[in-house]
C-alpha positions in Angstrom: -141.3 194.8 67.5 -140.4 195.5 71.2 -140.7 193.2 74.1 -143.3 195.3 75.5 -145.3 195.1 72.0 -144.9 191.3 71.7 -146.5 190.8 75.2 -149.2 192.9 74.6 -150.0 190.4 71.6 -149.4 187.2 73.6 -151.6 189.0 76.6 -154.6 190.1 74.0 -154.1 186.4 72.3 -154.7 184.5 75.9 -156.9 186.4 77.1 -159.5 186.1 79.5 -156.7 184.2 80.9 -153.2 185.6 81.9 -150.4 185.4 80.1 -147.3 184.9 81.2 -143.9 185.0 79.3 -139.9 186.3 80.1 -138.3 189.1 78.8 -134.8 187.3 77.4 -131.2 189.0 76.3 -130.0 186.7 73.6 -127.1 188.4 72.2 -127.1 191.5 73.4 -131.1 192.0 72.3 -133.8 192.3 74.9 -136.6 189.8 73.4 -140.1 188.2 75.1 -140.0 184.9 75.2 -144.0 183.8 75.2 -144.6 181.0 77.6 -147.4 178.2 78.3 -149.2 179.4 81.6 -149.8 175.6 83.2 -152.3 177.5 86.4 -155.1 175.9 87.0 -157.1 178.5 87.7 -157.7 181.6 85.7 -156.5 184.5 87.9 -152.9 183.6 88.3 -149.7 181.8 86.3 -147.5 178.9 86.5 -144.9 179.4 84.0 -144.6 176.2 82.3 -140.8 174.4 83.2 -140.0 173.5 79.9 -140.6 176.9 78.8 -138.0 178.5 81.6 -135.1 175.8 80.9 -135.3 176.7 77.0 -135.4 180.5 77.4 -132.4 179.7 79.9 -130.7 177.8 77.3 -131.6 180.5 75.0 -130.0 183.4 76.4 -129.6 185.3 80.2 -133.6 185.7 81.6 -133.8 189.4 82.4 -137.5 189.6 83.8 -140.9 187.9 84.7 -144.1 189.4 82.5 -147.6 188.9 83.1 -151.1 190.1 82.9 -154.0 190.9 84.4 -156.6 190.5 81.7 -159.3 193.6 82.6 -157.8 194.5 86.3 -155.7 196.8 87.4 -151.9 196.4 86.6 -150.9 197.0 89.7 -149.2 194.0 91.4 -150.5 192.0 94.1 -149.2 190.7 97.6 -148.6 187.4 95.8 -146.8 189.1 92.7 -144.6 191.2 95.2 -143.1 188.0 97.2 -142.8 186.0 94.0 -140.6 188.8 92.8 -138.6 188.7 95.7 -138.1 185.3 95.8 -137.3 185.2 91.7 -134.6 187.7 92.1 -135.9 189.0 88.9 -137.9 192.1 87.8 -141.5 191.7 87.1 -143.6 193.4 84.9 -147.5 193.1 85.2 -150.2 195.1 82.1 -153.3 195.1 81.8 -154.5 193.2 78.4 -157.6 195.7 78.3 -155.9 199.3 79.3 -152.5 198.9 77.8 -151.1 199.9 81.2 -147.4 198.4 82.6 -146.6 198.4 86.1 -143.4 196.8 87.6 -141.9 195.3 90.8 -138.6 194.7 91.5 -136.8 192.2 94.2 
């Protein structure tokens, strides 16, 4: 199963609520590494801490995933200056349509 694949799951599972989760190379493989989303409100994620430090210890975190439940993929004002100030990539779907979109710092 592909990274893409197991955050579709993890998105479909949480949903109405986003999901959020990191996309982890642990020896060489590109994995998703599914995350507790610790928001307190429904339209956004807080990826839990504990979560981060043990992908971290894990293997070398690659990217940020998240969804948007029934809205559009596309990534917000908010998504664009977290994923500057993460460094990382982020990639965003849309648990309903299936669709991916991406930002990049």
């Amino acid at each position: 199963m592909s990274w893409r694949d197991a955050a579709l799951n993890h998105a479909k599972a949480v949903a109405p609520n986003e999901s959020c989760g990191l996309v982890v190379n642990y020896d060489g493989v590109e994995v998703y590494w599914e995350c507790r989303n610790i928001a307190e409100i429904d339209d956004c994620f807080v990826i839990h801490p504990a979560d981060w430090a043990e992908a971290e210890d894990t293997g070398v975190i690659i990217a940020v995933i998240h969804s948007h439940g029934s809205n559009s993929p596309e990534p917000s004002d908010m998504d664009i200056k977290s994923c500057k100030r993460s460094k990382l990539p982020w990639y965003i779907l849309s648990t309903d349509k299936g669709e991916w979109r991406s930002c990049f710092p």
